[in-house]
CHARMM internal coordinates of N, CA and C (Angstrom, degrees):
IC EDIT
DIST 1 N 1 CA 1.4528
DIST 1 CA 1 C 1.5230
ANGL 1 N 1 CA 1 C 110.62
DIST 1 C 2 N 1.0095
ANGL 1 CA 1 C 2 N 112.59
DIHE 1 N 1 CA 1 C 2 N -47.85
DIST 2 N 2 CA 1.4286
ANGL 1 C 2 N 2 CA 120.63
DIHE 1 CA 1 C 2 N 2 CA 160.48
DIST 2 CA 2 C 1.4500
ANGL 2 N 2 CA 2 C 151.82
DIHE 1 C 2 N 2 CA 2 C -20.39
DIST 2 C 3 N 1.5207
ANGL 2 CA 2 C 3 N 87.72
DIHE 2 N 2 CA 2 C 3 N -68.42
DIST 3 N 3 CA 1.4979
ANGL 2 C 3 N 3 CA 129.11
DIHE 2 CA 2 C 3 N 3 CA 134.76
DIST 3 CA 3 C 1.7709
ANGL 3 N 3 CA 3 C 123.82
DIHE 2 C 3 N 3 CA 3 C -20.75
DIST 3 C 4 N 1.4291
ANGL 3 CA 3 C 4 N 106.00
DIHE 3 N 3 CA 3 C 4 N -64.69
DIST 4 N 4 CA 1.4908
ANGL 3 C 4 N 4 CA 120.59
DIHE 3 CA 3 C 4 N 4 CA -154.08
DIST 4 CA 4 C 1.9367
ANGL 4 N 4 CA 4 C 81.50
DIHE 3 C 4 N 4 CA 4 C -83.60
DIST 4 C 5 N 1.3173
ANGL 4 CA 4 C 5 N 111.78
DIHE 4 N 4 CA 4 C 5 N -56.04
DIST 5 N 5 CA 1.5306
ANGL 4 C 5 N 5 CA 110.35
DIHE 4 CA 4 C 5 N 5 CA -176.66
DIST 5 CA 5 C 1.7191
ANGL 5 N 5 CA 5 C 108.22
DIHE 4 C 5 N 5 CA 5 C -47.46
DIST 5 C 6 N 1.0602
ANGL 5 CA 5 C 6 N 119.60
DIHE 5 N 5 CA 5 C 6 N -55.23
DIST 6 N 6 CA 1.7075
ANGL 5 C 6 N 6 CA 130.75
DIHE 5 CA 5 C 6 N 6 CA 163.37
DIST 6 CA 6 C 1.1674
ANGL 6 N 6 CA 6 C 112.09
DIHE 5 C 6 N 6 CA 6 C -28.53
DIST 6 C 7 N 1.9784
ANGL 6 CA 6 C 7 N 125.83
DIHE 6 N 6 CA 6 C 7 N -53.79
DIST 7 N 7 CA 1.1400
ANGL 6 C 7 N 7 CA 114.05
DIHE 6 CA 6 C 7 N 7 CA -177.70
DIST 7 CA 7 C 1.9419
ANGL 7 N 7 CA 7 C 123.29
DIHE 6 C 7 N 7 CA 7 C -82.96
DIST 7 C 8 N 1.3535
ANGL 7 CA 7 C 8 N 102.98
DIHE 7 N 7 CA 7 C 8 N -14.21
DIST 8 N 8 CA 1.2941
ANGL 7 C 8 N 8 CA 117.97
DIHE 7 CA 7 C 8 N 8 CA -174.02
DIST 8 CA 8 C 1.9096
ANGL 8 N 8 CA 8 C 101.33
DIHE 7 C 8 N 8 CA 8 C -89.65
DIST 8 C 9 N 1.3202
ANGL 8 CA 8 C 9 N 120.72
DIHE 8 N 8 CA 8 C 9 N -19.33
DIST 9 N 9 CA 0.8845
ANGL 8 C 9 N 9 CA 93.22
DIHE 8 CA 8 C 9 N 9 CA 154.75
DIST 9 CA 9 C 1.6359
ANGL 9 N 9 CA 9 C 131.05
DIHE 8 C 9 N 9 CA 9 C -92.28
DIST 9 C 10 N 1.2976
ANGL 9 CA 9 C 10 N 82.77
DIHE 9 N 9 CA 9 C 10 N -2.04
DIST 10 N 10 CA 1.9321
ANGL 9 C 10 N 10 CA 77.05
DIHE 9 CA 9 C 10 N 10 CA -179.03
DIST 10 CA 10 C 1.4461
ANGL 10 N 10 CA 10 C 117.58
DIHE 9 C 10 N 10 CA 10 C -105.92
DIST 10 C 11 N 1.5515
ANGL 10 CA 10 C 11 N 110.09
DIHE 10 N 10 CA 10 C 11 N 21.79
DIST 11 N 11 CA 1.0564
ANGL 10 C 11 N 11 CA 102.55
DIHE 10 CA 10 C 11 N 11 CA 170.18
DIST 11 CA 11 C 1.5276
ANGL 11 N 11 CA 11 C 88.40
DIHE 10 C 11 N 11 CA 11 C -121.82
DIST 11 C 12 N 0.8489
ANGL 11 CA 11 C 12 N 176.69
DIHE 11 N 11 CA 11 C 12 N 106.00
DIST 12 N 12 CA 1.6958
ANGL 11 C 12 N 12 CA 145.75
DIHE 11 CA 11 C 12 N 12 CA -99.69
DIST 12 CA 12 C 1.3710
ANGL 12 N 12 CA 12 C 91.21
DIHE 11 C 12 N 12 CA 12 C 118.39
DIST 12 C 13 N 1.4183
ANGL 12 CA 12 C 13 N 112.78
DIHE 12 N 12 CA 12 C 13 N -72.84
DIST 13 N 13 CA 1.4817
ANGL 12 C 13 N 13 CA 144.00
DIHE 12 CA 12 C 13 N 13 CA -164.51
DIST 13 CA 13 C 1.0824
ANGL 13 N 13 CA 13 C 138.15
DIHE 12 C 13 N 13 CA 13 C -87.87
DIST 13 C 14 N 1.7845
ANGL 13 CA 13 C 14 N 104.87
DIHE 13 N 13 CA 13 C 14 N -9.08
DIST 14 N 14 CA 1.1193
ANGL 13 C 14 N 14 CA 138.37
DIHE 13 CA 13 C 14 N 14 CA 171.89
DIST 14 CA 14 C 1.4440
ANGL 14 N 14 CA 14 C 102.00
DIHE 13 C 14 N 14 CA 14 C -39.56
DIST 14 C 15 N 1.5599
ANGL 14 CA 14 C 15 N 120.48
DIHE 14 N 14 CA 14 C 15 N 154.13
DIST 15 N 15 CA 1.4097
ANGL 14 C 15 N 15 CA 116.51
DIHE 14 CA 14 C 15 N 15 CA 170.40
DIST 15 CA 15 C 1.8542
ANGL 15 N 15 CA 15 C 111.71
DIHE 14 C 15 N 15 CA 15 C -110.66
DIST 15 C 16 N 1.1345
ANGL 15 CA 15 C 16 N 94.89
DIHE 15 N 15 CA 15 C 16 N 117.33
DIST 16 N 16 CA 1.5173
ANGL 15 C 16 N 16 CA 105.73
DIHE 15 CA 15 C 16 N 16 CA -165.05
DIST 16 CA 16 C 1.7634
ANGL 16 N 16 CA 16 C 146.67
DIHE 15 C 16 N 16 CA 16 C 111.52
DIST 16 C 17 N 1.9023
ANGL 16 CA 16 C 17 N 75.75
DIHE 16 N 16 CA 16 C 17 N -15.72
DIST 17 N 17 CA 1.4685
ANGL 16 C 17 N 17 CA 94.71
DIHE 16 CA 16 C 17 N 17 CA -176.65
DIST 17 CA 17 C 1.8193
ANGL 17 N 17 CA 17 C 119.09
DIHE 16 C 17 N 17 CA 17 C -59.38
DIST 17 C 18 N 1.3284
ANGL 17 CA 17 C 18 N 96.28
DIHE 17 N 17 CA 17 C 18 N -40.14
DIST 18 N 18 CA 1.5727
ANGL 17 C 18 N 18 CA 113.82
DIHE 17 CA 17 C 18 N 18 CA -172.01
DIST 18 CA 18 C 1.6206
ANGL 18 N 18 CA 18 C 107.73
DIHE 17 C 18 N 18 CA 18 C -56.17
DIST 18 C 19 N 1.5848
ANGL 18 CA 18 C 19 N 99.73
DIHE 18 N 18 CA 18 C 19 N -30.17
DIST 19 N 19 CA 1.3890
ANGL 18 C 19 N 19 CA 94.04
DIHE 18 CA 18 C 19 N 19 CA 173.49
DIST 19 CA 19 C 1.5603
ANGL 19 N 19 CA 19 C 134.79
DIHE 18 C 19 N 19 CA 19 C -90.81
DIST 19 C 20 N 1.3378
ANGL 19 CA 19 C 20 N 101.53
DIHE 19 N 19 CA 19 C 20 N -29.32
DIST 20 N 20 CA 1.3313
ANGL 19 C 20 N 20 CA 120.22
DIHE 19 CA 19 C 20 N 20 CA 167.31
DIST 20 CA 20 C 1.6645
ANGL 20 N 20 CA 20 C 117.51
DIHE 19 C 20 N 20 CA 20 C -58.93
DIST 20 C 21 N 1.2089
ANGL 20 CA 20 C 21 N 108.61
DIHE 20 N 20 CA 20 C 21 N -15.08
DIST 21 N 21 CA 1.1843
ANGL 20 C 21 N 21 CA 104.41
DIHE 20 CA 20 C 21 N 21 CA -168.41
DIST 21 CA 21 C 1.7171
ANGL 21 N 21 CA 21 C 102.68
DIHE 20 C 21 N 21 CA 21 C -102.18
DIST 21 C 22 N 1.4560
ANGL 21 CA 21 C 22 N 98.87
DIHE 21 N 21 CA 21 C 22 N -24.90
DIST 22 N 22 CA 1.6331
ANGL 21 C 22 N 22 CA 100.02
DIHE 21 CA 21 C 22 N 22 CA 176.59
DIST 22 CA 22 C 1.3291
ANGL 22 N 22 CA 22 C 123.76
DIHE 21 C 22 N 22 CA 22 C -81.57
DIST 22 C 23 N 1.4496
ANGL 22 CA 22 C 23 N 103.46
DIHE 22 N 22 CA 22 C 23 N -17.82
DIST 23 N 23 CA 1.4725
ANGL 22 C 23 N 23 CA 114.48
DIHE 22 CA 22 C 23 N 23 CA 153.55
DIST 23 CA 23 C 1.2793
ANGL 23 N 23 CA 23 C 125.19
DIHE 22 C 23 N 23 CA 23 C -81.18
DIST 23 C 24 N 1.4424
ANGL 23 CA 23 C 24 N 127.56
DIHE 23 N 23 CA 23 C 24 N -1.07
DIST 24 N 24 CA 1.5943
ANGL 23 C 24 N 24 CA 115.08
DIHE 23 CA 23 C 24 N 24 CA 178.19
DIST 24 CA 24 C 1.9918
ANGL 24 N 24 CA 24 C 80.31
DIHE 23 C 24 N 24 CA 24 C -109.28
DIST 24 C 25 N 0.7138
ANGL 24 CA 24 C 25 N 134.64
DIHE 24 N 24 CA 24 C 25 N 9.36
DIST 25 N 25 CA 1.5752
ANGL 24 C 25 N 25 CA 135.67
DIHE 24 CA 24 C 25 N 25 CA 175.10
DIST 25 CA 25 C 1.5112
ANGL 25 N 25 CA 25 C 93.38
DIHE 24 C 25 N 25 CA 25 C -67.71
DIST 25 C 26 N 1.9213
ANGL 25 CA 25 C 26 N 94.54
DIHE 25 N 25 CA 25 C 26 N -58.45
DIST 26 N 26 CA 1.6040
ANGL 25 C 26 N 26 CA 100.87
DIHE 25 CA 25 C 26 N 26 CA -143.63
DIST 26 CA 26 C 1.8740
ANGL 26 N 26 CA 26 C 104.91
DIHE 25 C 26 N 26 CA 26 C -86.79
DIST 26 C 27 N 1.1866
ANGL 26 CA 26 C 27 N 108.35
DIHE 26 N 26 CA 26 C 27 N -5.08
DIST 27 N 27 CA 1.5441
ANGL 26 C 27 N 27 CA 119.22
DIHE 26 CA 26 C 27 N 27 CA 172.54
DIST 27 CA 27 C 1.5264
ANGL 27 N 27 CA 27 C 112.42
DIHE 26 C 27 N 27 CA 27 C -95.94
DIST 27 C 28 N 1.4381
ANGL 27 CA 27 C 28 N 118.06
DIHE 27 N 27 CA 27 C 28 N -21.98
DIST 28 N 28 CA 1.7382
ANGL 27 C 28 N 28 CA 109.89
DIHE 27 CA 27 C 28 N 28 CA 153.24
DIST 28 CA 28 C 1.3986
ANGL 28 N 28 CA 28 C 100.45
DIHE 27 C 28 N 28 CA 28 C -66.87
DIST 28 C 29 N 1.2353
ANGL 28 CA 28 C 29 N 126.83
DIHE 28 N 28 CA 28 C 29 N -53.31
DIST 29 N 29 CA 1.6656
ANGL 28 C 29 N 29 CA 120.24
DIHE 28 CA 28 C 29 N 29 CA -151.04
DIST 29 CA 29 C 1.6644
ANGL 29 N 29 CA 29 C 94.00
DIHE 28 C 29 N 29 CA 29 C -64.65
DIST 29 C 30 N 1.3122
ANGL 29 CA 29 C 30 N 114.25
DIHE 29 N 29 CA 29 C 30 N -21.85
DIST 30 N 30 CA 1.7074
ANGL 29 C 30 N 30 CA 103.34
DIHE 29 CA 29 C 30 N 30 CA -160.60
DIST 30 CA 30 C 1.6851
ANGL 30 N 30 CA 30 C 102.35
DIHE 29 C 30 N 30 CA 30 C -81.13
DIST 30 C 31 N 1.8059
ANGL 30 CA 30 C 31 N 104.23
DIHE 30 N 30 CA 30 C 31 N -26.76
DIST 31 N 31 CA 1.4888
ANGL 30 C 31 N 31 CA 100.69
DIHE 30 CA 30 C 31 N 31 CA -174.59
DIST 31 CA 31 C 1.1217
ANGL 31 N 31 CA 31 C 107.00
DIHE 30 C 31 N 31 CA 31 C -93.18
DIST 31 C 32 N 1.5126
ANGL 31 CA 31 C 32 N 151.86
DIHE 31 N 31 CA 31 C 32 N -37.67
DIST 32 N 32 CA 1.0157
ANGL 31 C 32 N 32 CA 147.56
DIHE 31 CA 31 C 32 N 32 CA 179.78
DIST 32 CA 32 C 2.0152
ANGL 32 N 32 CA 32 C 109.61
DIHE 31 C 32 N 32 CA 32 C -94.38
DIST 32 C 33 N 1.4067
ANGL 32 CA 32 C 33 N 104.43
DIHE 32 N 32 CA 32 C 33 N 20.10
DIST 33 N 33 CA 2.0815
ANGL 32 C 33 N 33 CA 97.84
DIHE 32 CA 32 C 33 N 33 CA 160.35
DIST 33 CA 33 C 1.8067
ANGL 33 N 33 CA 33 C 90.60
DIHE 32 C 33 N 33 CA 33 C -159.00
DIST 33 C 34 N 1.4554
ANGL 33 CA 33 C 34 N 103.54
DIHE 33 N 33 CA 33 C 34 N 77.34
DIST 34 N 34 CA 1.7438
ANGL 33 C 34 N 34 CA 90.85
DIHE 33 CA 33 C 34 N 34 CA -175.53
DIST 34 CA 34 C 1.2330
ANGL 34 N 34 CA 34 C 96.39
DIHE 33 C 34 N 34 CA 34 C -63.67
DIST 34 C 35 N 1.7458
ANGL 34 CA 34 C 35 N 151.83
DIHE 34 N 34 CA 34 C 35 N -40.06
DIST 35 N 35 CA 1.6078
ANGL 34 C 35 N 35 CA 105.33
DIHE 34 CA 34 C 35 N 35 CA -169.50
DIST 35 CA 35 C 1.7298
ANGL 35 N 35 CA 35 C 113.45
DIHE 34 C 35 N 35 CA 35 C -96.62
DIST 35 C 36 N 1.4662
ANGL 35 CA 35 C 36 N 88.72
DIHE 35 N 35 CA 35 C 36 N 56.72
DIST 36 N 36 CA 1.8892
ANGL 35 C 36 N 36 CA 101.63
DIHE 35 CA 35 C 36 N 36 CA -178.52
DIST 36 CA 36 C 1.1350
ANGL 36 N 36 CA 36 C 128.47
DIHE 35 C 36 N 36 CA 36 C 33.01
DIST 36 C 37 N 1.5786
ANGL 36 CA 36 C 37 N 139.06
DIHE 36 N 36 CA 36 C 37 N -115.60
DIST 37 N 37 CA 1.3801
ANGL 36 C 37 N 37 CA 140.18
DIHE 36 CA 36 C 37 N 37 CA -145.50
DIST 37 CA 37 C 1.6383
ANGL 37 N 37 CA 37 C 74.45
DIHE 36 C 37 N 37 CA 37 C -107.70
DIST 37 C 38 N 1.2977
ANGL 37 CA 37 C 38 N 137.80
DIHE 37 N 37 CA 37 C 38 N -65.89
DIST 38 N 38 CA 1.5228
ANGL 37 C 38 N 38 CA 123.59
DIHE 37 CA 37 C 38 N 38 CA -166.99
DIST 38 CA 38 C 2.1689
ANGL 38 N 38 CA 38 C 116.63
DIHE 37 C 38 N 38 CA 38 C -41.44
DIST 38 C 39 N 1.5755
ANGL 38 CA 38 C 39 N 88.26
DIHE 38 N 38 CA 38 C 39 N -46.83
DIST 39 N 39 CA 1.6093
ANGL 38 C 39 N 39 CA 99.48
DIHE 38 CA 38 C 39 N 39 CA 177.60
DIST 39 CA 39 C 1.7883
ANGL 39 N 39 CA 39 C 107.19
DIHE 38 C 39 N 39 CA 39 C -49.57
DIST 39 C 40 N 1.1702
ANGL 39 CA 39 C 40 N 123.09
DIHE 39 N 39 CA 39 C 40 N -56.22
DIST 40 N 40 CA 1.0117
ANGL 39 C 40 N 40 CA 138.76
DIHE 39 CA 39 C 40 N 40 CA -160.64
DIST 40 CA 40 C 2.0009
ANGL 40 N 40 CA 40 C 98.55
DIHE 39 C 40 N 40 CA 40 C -69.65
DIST 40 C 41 N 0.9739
ANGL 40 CA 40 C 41 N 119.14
DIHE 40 N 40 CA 40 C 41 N -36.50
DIST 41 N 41 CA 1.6159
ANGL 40 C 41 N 41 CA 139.11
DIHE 40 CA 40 C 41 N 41 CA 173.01
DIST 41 CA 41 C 1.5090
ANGL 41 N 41 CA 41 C 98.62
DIHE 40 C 41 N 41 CA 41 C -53.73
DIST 41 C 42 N 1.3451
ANGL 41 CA 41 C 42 N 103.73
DIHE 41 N 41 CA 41 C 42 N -65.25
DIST 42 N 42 CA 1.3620
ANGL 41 C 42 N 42 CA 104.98
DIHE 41 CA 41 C 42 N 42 CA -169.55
DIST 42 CA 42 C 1.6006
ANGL 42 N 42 CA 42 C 121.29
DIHE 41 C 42 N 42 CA 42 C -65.18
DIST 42 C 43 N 1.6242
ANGL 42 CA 42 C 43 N 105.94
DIHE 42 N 42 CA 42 C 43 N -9.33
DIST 43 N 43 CA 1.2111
ANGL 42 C 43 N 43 CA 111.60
DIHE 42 CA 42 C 43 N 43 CA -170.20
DIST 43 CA 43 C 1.6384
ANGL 43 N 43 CA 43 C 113.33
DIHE 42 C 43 N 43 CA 43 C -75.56
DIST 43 C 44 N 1.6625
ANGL 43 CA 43 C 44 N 87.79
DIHE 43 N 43 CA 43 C 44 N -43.41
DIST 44 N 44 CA 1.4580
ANGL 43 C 44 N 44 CA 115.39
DIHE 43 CA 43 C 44 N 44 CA -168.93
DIST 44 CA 44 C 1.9100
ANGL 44 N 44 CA 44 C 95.72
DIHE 43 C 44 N 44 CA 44 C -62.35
DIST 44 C 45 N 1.2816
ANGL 44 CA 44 C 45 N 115.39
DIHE 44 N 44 CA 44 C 45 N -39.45
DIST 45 N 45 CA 1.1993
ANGL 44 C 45 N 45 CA 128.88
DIHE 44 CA 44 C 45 N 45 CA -160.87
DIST 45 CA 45 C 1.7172
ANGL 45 N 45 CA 45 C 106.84
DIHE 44 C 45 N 45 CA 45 C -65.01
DIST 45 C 46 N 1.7131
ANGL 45 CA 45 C 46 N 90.48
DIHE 45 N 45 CA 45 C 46 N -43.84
DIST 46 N 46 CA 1.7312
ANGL 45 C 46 N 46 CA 86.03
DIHE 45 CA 45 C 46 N 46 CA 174.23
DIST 46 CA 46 C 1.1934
ANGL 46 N 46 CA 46 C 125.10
DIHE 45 C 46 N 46 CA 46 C -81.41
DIST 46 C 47 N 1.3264
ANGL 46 CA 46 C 47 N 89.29
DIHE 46 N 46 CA 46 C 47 N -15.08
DIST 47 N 47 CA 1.7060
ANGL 46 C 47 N 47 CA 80.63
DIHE 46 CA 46 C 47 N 47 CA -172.77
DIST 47 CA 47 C 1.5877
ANGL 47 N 47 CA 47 C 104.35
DIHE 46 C 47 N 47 CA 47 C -80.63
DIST 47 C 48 N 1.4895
ANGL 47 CA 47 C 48 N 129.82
DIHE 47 N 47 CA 47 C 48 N -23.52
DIST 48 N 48 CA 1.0932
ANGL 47 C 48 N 48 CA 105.75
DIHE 47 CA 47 C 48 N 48 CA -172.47
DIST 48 CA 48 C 1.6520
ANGL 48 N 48 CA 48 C 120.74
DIHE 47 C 48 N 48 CA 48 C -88.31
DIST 48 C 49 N 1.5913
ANGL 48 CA 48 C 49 N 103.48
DIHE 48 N 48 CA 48 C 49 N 15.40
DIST 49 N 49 CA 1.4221
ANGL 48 C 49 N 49 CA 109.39
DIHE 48 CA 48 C 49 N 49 CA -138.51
DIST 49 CA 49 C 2.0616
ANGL 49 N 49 CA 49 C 72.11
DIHE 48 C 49 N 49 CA 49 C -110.41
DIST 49 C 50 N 1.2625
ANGL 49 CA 49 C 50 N 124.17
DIHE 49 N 49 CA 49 C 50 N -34.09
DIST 50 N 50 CA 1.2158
ANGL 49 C 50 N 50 CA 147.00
DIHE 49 CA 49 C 50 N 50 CA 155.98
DIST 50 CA 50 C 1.5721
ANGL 50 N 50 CA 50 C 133.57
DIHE 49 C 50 N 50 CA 50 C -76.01
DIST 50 C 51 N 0.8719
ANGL 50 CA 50 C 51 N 96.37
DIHE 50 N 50 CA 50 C 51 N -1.37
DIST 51 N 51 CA 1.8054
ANGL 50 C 51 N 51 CA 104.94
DIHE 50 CA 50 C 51 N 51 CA 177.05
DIST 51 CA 51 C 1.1822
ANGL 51 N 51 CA 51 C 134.06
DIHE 50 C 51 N 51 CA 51 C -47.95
DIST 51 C 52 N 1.4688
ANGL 51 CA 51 C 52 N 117.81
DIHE 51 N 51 CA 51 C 52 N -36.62
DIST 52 N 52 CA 1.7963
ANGL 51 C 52 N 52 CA 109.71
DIHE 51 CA 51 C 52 N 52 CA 151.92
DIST 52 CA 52 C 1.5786
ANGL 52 N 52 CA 52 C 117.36
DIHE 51 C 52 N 52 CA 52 C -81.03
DIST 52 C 53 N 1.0141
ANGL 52 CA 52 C 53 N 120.53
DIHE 52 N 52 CA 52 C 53 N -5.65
DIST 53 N 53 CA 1.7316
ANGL 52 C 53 N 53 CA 115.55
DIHE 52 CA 52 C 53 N 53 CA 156.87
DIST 53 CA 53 C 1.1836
ANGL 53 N 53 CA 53 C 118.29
DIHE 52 C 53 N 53 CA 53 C -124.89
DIST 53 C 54 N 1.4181
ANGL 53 CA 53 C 54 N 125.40
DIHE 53 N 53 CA 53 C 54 N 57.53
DIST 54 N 54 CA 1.5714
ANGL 53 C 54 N 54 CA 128.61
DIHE 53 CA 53 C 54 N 54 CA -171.90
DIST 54 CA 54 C 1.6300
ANGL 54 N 54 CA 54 C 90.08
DIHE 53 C 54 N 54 CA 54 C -97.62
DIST 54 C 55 N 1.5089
ANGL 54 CA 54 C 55 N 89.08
DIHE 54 N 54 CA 54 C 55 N 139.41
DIST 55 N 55 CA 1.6996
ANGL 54 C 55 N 55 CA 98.73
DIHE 54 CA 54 C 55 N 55 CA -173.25
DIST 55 CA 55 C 1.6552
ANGL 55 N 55 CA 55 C 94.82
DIHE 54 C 55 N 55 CA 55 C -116.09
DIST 55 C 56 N 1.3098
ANGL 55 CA 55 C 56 N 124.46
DIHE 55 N 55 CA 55 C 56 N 152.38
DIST 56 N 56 CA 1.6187
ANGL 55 C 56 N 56 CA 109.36
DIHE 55 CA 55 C 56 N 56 CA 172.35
DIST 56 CA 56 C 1.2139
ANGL 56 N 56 CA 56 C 114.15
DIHE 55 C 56 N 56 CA 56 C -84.17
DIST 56 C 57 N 1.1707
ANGL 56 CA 56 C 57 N 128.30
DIHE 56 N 56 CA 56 C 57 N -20.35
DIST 57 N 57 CA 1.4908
ANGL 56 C 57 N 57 CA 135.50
DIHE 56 CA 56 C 57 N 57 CA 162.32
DIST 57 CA 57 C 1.3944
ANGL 57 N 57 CA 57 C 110.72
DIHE 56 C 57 N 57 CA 57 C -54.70
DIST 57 C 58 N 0.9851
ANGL 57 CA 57 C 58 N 136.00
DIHE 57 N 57 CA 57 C 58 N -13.83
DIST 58 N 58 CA 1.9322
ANGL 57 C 58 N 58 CA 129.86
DIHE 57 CA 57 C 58 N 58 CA -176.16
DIST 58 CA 58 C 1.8338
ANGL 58 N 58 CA 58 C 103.18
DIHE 57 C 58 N 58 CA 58 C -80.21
DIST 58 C 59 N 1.2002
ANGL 58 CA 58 C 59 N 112.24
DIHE 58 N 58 CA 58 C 59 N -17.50
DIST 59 N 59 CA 1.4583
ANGL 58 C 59 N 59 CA 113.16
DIHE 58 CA 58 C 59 N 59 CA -177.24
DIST 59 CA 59 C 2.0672
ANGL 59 N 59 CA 59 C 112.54
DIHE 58 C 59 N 59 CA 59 C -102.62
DIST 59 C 60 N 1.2101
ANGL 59 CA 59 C 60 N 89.53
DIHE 59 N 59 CA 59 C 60 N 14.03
DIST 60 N 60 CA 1.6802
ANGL 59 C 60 N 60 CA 96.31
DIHE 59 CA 59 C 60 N 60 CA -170.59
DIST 60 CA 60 C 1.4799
ANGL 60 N 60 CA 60 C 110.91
DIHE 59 C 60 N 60 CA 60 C -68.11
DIST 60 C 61 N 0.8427
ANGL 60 CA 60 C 61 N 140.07
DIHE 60 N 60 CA 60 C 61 N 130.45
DIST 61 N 61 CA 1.9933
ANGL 60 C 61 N 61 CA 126.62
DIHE 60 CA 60 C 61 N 61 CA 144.55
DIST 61 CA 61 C 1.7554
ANGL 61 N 61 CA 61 C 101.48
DIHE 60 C 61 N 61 CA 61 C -34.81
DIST 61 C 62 N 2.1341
ANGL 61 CA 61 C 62 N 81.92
DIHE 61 N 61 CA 61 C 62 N 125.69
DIST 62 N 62 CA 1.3347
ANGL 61 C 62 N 62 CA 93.58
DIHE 61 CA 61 C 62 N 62 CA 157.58
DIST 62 CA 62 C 1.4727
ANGL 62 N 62 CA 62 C 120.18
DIHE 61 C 62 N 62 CA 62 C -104.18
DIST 62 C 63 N 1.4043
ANGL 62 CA 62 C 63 N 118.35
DIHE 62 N 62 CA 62 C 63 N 156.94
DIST 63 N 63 CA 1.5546
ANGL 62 C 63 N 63 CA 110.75
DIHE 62 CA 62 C 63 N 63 CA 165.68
DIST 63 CA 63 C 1.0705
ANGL 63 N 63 CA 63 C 118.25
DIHE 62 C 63 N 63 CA 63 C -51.92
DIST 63 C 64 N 1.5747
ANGL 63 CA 63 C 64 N 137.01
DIHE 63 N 63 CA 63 C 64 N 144.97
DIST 64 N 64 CA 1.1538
ANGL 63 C 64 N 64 CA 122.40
DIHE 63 CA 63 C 64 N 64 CA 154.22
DIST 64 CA 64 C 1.2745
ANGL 64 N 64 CA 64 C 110.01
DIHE 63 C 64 N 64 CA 64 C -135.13
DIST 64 C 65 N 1.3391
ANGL 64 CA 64 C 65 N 122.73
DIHE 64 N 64 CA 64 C 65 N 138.40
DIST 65 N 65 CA 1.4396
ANGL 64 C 65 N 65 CA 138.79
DIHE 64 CA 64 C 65 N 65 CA -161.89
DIST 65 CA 65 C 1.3944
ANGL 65 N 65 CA 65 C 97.06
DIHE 64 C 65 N 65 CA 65 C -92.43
DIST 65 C 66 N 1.1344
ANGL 65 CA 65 C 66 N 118.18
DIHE 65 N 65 CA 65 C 66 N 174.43
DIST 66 N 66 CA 1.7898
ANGL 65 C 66 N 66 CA 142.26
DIHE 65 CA 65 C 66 N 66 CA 145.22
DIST 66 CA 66 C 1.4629
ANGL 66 N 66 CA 66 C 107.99
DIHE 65 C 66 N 66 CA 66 C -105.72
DIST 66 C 67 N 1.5417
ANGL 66 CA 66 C 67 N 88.57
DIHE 66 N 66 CA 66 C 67 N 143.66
DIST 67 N 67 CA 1.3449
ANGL 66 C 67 N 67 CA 115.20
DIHE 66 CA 66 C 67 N 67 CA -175.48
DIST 67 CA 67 C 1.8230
ANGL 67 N 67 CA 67 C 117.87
DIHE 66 C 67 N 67 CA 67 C -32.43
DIST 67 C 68 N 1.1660
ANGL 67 CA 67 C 68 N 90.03
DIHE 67 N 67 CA 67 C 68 N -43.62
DIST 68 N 68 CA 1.6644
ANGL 67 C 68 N 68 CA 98.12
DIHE 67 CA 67 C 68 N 68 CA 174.56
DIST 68 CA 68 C 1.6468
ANGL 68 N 68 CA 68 C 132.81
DIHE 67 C 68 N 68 CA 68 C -70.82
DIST 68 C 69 N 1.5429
ANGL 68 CA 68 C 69 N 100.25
DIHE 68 N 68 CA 68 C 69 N -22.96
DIST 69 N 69 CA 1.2542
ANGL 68 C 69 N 69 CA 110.19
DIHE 68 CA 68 C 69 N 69 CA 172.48
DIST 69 CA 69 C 1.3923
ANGL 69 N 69 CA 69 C 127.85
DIHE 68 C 69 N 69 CA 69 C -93.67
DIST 69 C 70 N 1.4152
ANGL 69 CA 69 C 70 N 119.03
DIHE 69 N 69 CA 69 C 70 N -2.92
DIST 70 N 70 CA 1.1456
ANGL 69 C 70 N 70 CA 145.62
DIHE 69 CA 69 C 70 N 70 CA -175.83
DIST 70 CA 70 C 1.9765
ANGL 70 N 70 CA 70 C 105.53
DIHE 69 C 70 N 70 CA 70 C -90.25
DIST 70 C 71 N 1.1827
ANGL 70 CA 70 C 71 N 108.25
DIHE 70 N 70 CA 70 C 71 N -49.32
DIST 71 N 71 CA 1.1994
ANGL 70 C 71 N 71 CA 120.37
DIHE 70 CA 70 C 71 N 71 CA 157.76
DIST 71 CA 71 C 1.7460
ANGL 71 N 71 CA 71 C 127.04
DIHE 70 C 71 N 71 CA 71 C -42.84
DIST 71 C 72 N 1.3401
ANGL 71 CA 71 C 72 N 103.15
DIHE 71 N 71 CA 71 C 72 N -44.32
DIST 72 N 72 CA 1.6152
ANGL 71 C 72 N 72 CA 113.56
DIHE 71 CA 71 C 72 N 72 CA -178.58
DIST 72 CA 72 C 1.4530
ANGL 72 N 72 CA 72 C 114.72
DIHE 71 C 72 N 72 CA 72 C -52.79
END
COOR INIT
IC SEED 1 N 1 CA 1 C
IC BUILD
């Protein structure tokens, strides 16, 4: 038990860690909510604006084509 407290503080204490880690925070949030803290607003927004018919499918990724492939 000792041990495990020993390693959590020394990685705790690490120099740099605190930041590295708030930057791999903010590079998940960028790939999984590309229009960030607003995207995430709007989410909250529909859903409550929809809440007795909230489907979990309304928040999915859609495909989206280019103009050219849409044509084919």
């Amino acid at each position: 038990m000792a041990s495990i407290k020993a390693n959590v503080a020394a990685i705790a204490s690490a120099n740099g860690l605190k930041g590295a880690i708030y930057g791999l925070i903010i590079m998940l949030f960028i790939l999984f909510e590309p229009y960030g803290i607003y995207g995430r607003w709007l989410k909250i927004k529909l859903f409550f604006q929809l809440f007795p018919l909230y489907k979990r499918a309304t928040f999915k990724r859609q495909k989206i084509y280019v103009k050219s492939e849409r044509n084919r």
